[in-house]
C-alpha positions as CSV (number, residue, x, y, z in Angstrom):
1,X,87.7,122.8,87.2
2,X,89.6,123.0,84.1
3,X,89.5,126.6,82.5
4,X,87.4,126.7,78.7
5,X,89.8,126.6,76.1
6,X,89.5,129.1,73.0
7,X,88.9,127.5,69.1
8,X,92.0,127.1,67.3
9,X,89.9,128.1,64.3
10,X,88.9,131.5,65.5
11,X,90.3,134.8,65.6
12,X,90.8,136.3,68.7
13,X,88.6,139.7,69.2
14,X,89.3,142.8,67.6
15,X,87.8,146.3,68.1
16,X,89.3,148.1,65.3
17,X,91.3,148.1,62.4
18,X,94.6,149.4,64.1
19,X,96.5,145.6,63.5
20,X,95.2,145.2,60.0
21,X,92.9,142.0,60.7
22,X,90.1,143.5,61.5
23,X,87.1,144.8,58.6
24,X,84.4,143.2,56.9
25,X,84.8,139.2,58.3
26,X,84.3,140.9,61.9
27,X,81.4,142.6,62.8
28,X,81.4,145.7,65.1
29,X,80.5,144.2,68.2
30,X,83.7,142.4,68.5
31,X,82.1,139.0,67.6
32,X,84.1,135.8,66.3
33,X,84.0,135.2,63.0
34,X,85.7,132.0,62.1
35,X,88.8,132.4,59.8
36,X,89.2,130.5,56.5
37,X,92.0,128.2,57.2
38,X,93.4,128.7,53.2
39,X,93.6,132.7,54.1
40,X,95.8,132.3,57.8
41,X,98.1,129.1,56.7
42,X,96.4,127.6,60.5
43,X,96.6,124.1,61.6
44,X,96.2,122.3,58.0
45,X,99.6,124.1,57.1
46,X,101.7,124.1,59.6
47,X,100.1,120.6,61.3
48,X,101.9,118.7,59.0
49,X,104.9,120.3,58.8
50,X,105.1,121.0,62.6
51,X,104.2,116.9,63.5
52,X,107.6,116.2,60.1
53,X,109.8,118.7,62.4
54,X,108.6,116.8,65.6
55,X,109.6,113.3,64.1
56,X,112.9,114.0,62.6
57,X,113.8,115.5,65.6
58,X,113.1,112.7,67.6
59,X,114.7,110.5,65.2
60,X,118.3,112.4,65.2
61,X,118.0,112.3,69.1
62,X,117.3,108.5,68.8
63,X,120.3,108.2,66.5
64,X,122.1,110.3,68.8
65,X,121.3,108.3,71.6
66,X,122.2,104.8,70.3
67,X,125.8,106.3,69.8
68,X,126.1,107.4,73.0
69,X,125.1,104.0,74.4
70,X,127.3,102.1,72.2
71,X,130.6,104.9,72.9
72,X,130.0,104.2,76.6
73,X,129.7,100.7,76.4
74,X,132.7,100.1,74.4
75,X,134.4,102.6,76.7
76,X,133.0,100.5,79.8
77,X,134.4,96.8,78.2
78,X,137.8,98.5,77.5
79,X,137.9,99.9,80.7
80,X,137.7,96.4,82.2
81,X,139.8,94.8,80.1
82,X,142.3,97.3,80.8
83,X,141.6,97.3,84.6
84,X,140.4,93.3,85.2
85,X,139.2,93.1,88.9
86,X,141.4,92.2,91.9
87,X,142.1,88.6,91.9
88,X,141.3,87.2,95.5
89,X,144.2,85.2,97.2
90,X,143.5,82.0,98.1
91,X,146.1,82.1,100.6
92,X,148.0,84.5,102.7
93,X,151.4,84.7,104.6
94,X,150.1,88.1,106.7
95,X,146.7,89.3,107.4
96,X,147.6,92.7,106.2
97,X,147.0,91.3,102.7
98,X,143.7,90.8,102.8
99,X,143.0,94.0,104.2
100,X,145.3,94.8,101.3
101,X,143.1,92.8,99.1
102,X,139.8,94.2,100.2
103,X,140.9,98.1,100.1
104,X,142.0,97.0,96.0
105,X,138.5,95.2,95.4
106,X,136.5,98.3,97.0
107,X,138.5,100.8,94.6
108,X,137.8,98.5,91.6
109,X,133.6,97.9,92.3
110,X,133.6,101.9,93.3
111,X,134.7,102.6,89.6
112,X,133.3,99.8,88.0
113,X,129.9,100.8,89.5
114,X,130.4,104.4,87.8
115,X,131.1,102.9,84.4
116,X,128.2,101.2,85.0
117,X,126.1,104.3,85.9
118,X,127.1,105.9,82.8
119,X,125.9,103.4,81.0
120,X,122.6,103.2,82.5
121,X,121.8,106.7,81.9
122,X,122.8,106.3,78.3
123,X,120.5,103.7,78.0
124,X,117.6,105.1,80.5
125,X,118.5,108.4,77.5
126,X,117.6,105.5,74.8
127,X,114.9,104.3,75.7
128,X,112.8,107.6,76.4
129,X,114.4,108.7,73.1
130,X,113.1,105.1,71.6
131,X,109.5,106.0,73.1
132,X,108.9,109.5,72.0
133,X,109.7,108.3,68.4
134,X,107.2,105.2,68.7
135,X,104.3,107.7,70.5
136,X,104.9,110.4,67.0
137,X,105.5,108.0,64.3
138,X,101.8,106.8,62.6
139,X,100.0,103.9,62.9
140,X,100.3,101.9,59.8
141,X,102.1,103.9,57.3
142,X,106.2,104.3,57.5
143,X,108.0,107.2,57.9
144,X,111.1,108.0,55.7
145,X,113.9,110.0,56.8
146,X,117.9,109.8,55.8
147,X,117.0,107.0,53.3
148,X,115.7,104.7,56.4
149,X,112.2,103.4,56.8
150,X,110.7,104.2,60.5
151,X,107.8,101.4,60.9
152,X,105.5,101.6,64.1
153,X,104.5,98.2,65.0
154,X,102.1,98.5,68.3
155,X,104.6,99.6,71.0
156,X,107.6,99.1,69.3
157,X,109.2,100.4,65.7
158,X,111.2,98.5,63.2
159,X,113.7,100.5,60.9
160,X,114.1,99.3,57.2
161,X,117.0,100.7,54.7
162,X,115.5,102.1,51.5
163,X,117.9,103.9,49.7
């Protein structure tokens, strides 16, 4: 069973005036009075401004990881070109070289396969980066950050240059 959660709009109780916010809204019993949003700066202040924070954060991680994904893969495609795969023979003089052969091919996948890992993770980083923008960004109406237009379109988001 879930615990009751206290009103974001009330005050929590005070017995006295020692912190300043008690007096005439609260009655001496230590009842809730509900607290004029205007007088606290509550939710319809800092909503807002928390949910802008929450967005252009989520956009400079986005940002930050589609260059990470793009570093690693051009770091993964020079990496091959610099290191192209073991070439099998299609013939041999002495069987020692294609145990010779083998042992080169196993090095080569064992790194490749890392590269590859990297880049995985990069893009695993993208995607969840791609998906918390999509779940904060509103409905129908665009979002504009860094002269860029952030569009939600169902599950997905299109960015437009505006500036």
């Amino acid at each position: 069973m879930d615990a009751p959660r206290a009103s974001k709009r009330l005050r929590p109780v005070c017995h006295g005036r020692k912190d300043g916010l008690g007096g005439a809204r609260q009655g001496q019993a230590g009842v809730r009075c509900p607290t004029p949003l205007v007088t606290r700066g509550g939710p319809t202040s800092s909503g807002p401004a928390q949910k802008d924070v929450e967005i252009r954060a989520a956009i400079d991680e986005l940002n930050e990881a589609d260059e990470n994904v793009r570093g690693v893969r051009e770091e993964v495609e020079r990496w091959q070109q610099e290191n192209p795969s073991p070439k099998q023979p299609k013939s041999v003089q002495r069987m020692a070289e294609i145990e010779e052969f083998e042992g080169r091919n196993q090095a080569w996948n064992k790194l490749y396969m890392e590269h590859r890992e990297r880049l995985e993770q990069a893009q695993a980083q993208l995607h969840a980066a791609q998906e918390k923008l999509v779940s904060l960004l509103p409905q129908q109406i665009g979002y504009e950050y860094k002269g860029k237009r952030y569009q939600r379109e169902r599950s997905s988001y299109r960015v437009d240059n505006i500036g």
